[in-house]
N, C-alpha and C positions, 0 to 999 in steps of 0.2 A: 357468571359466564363460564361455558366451556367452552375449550381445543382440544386439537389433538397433537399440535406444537406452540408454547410461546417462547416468543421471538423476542430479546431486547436489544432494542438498537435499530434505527431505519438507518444508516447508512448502508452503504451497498450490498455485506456481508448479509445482514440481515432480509435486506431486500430479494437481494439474488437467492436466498435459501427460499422466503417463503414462495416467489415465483417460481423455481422449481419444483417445490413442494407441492405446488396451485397445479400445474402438469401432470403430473402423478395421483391427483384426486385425492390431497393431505391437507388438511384443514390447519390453517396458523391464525395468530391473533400479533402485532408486533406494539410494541410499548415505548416509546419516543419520548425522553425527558426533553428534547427542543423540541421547537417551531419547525414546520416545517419548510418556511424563510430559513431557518437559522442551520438547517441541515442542510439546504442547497447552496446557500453564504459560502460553506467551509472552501477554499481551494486545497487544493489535493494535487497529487503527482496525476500523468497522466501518459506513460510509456508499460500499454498492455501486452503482457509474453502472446504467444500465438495459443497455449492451453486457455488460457484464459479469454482470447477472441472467439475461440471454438465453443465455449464452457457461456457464454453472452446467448451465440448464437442458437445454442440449442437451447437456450431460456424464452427465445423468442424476443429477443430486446437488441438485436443487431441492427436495426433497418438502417437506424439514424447513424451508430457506428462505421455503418461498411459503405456510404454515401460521404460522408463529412470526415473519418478518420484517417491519419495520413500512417500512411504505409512505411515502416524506412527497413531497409534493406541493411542499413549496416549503420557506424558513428566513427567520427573521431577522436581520438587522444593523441594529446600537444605536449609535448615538456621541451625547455630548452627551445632550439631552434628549428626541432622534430614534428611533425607533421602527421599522421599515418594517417587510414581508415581502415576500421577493421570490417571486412566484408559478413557480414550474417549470412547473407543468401548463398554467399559461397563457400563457405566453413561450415553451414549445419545444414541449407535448403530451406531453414526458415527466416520469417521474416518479427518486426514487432511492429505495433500500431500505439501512435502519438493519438488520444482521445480522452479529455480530461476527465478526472474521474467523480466532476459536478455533473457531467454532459451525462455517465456512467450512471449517476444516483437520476439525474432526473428521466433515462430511460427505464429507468426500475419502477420513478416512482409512478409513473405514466399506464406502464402494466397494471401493476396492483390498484390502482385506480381502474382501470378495464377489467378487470380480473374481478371488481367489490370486494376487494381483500379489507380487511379489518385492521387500523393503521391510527392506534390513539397517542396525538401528539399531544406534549407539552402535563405528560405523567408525572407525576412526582412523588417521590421517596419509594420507588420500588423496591421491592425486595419478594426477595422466594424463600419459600415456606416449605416444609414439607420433603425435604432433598431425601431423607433416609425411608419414606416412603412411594407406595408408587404412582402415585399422583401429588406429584408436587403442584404447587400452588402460587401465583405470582399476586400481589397486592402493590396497592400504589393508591396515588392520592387527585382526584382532578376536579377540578373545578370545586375546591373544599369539602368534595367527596370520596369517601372510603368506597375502594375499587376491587373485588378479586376476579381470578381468573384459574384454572383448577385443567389443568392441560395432562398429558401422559409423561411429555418431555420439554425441558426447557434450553432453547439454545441463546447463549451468551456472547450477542454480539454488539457488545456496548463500549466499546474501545478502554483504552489504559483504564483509565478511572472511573470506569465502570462495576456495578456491583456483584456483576456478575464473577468474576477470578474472586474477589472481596469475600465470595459464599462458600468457598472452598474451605473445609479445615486445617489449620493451620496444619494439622500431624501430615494430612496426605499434599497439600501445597509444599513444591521447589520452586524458587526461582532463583533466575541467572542473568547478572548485569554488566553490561561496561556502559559507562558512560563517558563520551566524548570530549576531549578538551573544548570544545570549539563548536560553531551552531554555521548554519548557513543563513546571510542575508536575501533574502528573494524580491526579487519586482517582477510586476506584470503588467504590461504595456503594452499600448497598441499599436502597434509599430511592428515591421515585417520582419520576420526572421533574416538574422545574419546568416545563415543556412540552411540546407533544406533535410538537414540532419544534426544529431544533437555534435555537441561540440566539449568534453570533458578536458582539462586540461591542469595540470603541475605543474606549477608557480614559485617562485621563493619565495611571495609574497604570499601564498597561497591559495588554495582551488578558488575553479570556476568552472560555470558549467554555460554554458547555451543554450536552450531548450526553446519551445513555443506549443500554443496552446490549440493555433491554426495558423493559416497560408499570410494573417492579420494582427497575429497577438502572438507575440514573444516572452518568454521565460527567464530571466538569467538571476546567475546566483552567484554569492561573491564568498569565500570564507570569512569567516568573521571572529571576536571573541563572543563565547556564548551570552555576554552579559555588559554586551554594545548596549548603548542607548539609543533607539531606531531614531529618537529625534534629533542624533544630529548628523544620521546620513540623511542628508539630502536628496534628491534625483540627482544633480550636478554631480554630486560628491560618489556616488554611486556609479555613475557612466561614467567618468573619468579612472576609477578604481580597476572598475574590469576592462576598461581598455589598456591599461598598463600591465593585464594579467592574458591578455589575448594575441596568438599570434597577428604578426603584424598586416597581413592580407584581412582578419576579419576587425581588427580593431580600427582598420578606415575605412569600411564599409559598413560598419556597423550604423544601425538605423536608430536614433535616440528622440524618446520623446517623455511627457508626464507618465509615472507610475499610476495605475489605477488600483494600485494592491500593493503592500509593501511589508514584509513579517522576518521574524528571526526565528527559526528553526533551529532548536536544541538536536544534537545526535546521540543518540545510545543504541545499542544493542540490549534486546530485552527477551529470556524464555519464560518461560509458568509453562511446566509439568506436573501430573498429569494434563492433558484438554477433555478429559472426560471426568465426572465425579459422580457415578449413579443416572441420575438421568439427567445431568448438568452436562451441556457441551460447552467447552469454548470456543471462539471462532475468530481471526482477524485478530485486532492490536487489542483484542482482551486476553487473549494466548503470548502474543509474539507483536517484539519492535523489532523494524531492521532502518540502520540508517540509509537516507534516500540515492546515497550513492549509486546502487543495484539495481535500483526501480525495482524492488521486491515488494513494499509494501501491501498495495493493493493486490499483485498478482498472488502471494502467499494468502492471504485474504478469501481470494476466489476458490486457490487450491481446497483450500477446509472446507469452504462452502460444497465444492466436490465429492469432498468423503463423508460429509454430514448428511448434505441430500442423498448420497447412494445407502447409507447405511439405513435411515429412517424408510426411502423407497421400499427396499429389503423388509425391514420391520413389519410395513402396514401390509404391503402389496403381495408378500410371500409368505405368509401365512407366520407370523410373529419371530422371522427369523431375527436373531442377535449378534452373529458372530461380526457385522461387521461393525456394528455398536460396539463390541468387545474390541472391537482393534484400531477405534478413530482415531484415537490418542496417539497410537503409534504409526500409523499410515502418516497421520498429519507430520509426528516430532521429524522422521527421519526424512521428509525434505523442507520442513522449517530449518535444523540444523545446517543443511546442505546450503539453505539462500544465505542463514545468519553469518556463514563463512566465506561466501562470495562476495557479500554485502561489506565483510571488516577487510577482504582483503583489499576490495575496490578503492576503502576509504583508506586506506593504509598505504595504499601503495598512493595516491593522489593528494592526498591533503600535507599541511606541514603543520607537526609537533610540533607546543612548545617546549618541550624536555628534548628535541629531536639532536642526538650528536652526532658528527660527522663522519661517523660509523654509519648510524642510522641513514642519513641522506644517502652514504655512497650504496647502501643495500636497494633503495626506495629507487637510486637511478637506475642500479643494475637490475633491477627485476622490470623498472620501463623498458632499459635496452634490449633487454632477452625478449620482450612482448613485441616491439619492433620486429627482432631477426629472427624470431624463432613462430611457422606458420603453426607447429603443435601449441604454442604458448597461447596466439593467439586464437583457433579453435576449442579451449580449453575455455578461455572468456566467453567466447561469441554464444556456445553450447550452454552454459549459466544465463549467460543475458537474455537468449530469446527464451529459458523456461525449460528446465527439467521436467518429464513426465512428468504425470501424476498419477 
């Protein structure tokens, strides 16, 4: 088999590339160690920056987004007996949209299906060959047959534990890690939002958050120790949790029913420098973890997908230009770093340590109270939250 890009990874990174690539008249081929059941299974955050609603639509995979997405104009944060909402629309003019990011994969996968894209699920033992010449080469194993594929460039959107960062040489590989005390507990249920905006809040007990998935299916998350036994939060024992963690208006309106989804989410912050290695891109959580604090995940995700489609466009469509191939790596790092810092300061300033002294807490309030009084403080979040250029 030839391309003229292989793809590993259908999650959306992947997806969104080869659909952009499919618009520009770029041939890809994408390699999928799951099912395609098992790819749309996964739940996923689903609070999209406005670059990235814009970065959909010019893919041509908005329809379902900008009909069914919910639009929020701003959120709140709660500590103590404090209340705010920090306005988006009024502090930057922009907005972000709540649309999950299963609803994201399955309008991608829906294209590339209309599209006859080339989409082999349930690959096994990939691996690329070839990185130090210029035709690398992707191999893999399906149906107990040996598989290759002999492409120009390979992009690496196969999340953490994927083979793709794995292919990099150890001498030219950096990475950079924290990993978090503490995981978040999540449910998903069908039951109407306690608001009609997210709802973040600093706890003694610690964070919570509010969220939903639509106008019918609510979100919420509880701090946790990363290494809880999910079998003995109960639903019970879970709605009673975050309602002692919720101001008092929304923890009597709060609308409780059975979990239809229930997981513990470990936090870290994660980089891998360079995202480029010859004709190796990285892309999405095979480059970069940020914790969900920030709702950066995805949206950083889309961003590379950005610089990687403009750079290959360039490549094929203008006669073999390079220079922005020459510079993904660094396009992408300096606003990965930019989310990874908004992302620790989010989680920092809202969750509770447990090393945390009471140094530490009077810090963690005064920087809530200054976010309160101070409209520069809060413009300074709001501008982070809807999405830094790209």
């Amino acid at each position: 088999m030839r391309t003229q890009v292989g793809i590993i990874g259908s999650g959306p990174s992947g997806l969104l590339l080869a659909q952009l690539l499919h618009l520009q008249g770029i041939d890809s081929v994408i390699l999928e160690r799951r099912s395609r059941d098992y790819v749309l299974g996964r739940i996923r955050a689903g609070v999209l920056e406005q670059g990235t609603v814009e970065l959909l639509r010019a893919a041509g995979v908005s329809d379902r987004m900008d009909r069914e997405g919910l639009v929020h104009g701003g959120f709140d944060i709660c500590f103590g007996d404090r209340r705010m909402r920090v306005d988006l629309k009024e502090l930057t003019g922009k907005a972000v949209t709540v649309y999950g990011q299963t609803e994201v994969t399955k309008d991608l996968m829906d294209a590339r299906a209309a599209a006859g894209g080339a989409v082999v699920y349930e690959a096994e033992n990939v691996r690329i060959e070839g990185l130090d010449e210029d035709r690398p080469a992707l191999t893999w194993v399906k149906d107990g047959a040996a598989e290759r594929l002999e492409c120009d460039f390979v992009a690496g959107c196969d999340g953490f534990r994927g083979v793709s960062r794995q292919s990099l040489p150890d001498a030219v590989l950096k990475t950079h890690e924290r990993v978090y005390p503490f995981g978040w507990l999540g449910i998903l249920s069908e039951t109407k939002p306690v608001s009609d905006e997210l709802i973040y809040v600093n706890h003694w007990r610690g964070f919570a958050l509010c969220s939903m998935r639509s106008p019918t299916l609510s979100r919420y998350y509880i701090q946790c120790a990363f290494d809880e036994d999910l079998e003995e939060w109960t639903d019970d024992r879970f709605w009673d949790e975050l309602r002692v963690r919720l101001p008092s208006a929304a923890a009597e309106a709060i609308e409780m029913g059975p979990s239809i989804e229930k997981s513990i989410a470990p936090l870290r912050s994660f980089v891998a420098e360079p995202m480029r290695h010859r004709r190796l891109f990285l892309a999405g959580d095979a480059a970069h973890i940020v914790p969900p604090t920030g709702a950066k995940g995805l949206n950083l995700a889309a961003s590379d997908i950005h610089y990687l489609s403009r750079a290959l466009t360039a490549y094929y469509n203008q006669g073999g230009r390079e220079d922005l191939i020459d510079s993904y790596s660094d396009d992408c790092l300096r606003r990965v770093w930019k989310a990874e810092r908004f992302s620790w300061w989010m989680t920092t300033m809202l969750h509770k340590f447990p090393d945390q002294s009471s140094f530490d807490r009077g810090i963690q309030l005064a920087e809530l109270d200054y976010l309160f009084d101070s409209e520069a403080a809060r413009a300074a979040l709001a501008e982070n939250y809807v999405g830094l250029p790209f």
